[in-house]
C-alpha positions in Angstrom: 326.1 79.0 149.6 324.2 77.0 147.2 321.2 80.1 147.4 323.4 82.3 146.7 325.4 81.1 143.7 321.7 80.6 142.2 320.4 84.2 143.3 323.9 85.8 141.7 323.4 83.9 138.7 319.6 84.8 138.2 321.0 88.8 138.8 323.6 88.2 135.9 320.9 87.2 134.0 318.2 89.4 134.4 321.1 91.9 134.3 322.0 90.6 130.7 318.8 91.0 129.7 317.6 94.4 130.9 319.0 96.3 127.7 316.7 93.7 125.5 313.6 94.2 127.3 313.9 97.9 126.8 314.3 97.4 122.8 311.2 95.1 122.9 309.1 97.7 125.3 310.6 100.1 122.1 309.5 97.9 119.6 305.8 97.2 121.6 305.5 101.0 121.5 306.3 101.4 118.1 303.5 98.7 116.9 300.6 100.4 119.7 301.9 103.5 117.7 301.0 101.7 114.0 297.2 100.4 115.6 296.6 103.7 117.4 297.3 105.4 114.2 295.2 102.7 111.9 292.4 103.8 114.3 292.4 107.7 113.7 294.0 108.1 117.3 297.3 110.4 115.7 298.1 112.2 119.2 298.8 108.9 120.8 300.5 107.8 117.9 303.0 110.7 118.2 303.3 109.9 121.8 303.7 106.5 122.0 306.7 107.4 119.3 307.6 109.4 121.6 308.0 107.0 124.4 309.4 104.7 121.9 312.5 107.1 121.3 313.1 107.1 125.0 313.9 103.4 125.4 316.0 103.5 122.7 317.8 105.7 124.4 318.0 103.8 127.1 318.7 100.7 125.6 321.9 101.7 124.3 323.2 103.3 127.5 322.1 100.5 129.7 323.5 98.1 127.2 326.9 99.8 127.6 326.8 100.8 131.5 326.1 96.8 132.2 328.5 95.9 129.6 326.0 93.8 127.8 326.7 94.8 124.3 325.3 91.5 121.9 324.8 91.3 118.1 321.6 89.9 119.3 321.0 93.2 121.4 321.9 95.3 118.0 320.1 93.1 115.5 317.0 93.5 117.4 317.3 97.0 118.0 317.1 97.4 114.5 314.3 96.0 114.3 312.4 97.4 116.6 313.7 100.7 115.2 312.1 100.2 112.0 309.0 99.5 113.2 308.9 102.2 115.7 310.7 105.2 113.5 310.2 103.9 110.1 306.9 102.3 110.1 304.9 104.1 112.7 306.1 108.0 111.8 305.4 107.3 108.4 302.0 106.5 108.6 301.5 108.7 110.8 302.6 111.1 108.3 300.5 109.5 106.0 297.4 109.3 108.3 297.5 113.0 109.1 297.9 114.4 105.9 300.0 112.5 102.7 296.9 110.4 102.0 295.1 113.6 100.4 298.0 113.0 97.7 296.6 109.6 96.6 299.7 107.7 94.8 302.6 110.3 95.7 301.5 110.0 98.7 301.7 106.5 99.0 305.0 106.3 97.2 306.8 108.8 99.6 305.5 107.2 102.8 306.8 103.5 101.5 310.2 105.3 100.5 310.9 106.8 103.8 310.6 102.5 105.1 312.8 101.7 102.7 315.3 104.3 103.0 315.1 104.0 106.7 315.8 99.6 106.5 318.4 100.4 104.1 320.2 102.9 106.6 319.5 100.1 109.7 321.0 97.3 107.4 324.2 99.4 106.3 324.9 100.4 109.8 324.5 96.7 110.9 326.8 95.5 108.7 329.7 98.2 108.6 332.4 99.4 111.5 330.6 102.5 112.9 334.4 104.0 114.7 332.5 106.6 116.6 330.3 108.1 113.3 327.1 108.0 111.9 326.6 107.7 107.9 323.7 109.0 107.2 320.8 110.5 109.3 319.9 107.7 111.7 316.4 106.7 111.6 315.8 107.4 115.1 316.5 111.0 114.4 314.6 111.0 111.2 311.6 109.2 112.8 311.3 111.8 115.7 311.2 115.0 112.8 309.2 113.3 110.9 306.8 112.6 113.9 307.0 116.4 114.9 306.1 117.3 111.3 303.1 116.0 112.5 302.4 118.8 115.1 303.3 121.0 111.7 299.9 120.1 109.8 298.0 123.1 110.6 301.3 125.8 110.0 302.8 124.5 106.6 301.6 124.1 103.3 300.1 120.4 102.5 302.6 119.7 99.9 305.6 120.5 102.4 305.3 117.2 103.7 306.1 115.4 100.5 309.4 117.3 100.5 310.1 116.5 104.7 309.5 113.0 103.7 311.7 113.2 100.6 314.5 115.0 102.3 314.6 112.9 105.5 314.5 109.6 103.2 317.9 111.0 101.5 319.5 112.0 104.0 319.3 108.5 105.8 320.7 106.9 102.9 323.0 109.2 102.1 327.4 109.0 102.8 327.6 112.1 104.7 329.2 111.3 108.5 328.9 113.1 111.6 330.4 112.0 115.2 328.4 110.0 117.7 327.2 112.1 120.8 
């Protein structure tokens, strides 16, 4: 009796935890992501953002499915999503082609963060009722990654407007329904 009470608890609490262990796996991916790009290594930047996106996916539904749903659980998501679809895309950005613009360059890429931690911090703090305001950053994080794959195809200067436009449109009032 006594093995079991202490084997159900353990399960409720690895249980509890499973949805937090998949934001820090997100948030581990996100800073590989940051040193792989640091080091010239872009395609496994782009893929370990990749992988990132995924278990924030996953976080979420597991979070709901177990019924494990914490302040803790969505404060550190947000944190982890900064890192891994505000920090890392950006430099990636930056390390694959907005570096050739010197200071705009610069400006843009430390923009995008800071739109991208203002749109986290308004959506901690406000009553979401089944809407997104603004582009979320996970969204924002995964075009700006694939913008990546765009180098070759678009016009060097492009990027500066992708990274413009995505930074407005996270911090921007327009809603759309959750999916």
């Amino acid at each position: 009796m006594f093995f079991a009470n202490v084997l159900d608890q353990t399960i409720r609490k690895l249980k509890s935890q499973v949805a937090n262990v998949l934001t820090l796996i997100n948030l581990g991916l996100g800073g590989f992501a940051i040193i792989a790009g640091i080091n010239g290594q872009l395609h496994l930047s782009l893929i370990l953002i990749f992988i990132a996106a995924l278990c924030d996916r996953f976080d979420g539904m597991t979070a709901r499915k177990f019924q494990i749903e914490s302040e803790l659980g969505k404060q550190l998501d947000s944190m982890s999503d900064i890192v891994s679809f505000g920090v890392a895309p950006a430099l990636l950005l930056y390390q694959g082609i907005l570096h050739m613009y010197g200071f705009p360059g610069i400006f843009f890429t430390i923009f995008y963060i800071g739109c991208g931690a203002f749109r986290l911090a308004r959506f901690n703090i406000t009553e979401s009722n089944g809407f997104f305001t603004g582009l979320p950053i996970t969204a924002a994080g995964c075009i700006l990654t694939l913008g990546y794959l765009a180098i070759p195809y678009l016009p060097s200067y492009s990027f500066l407007f992708i990274i413009l436009i995505l930074s407005i449109m996270m911090i921007s009032t327009f809603t759309f329904k959750k999916v």
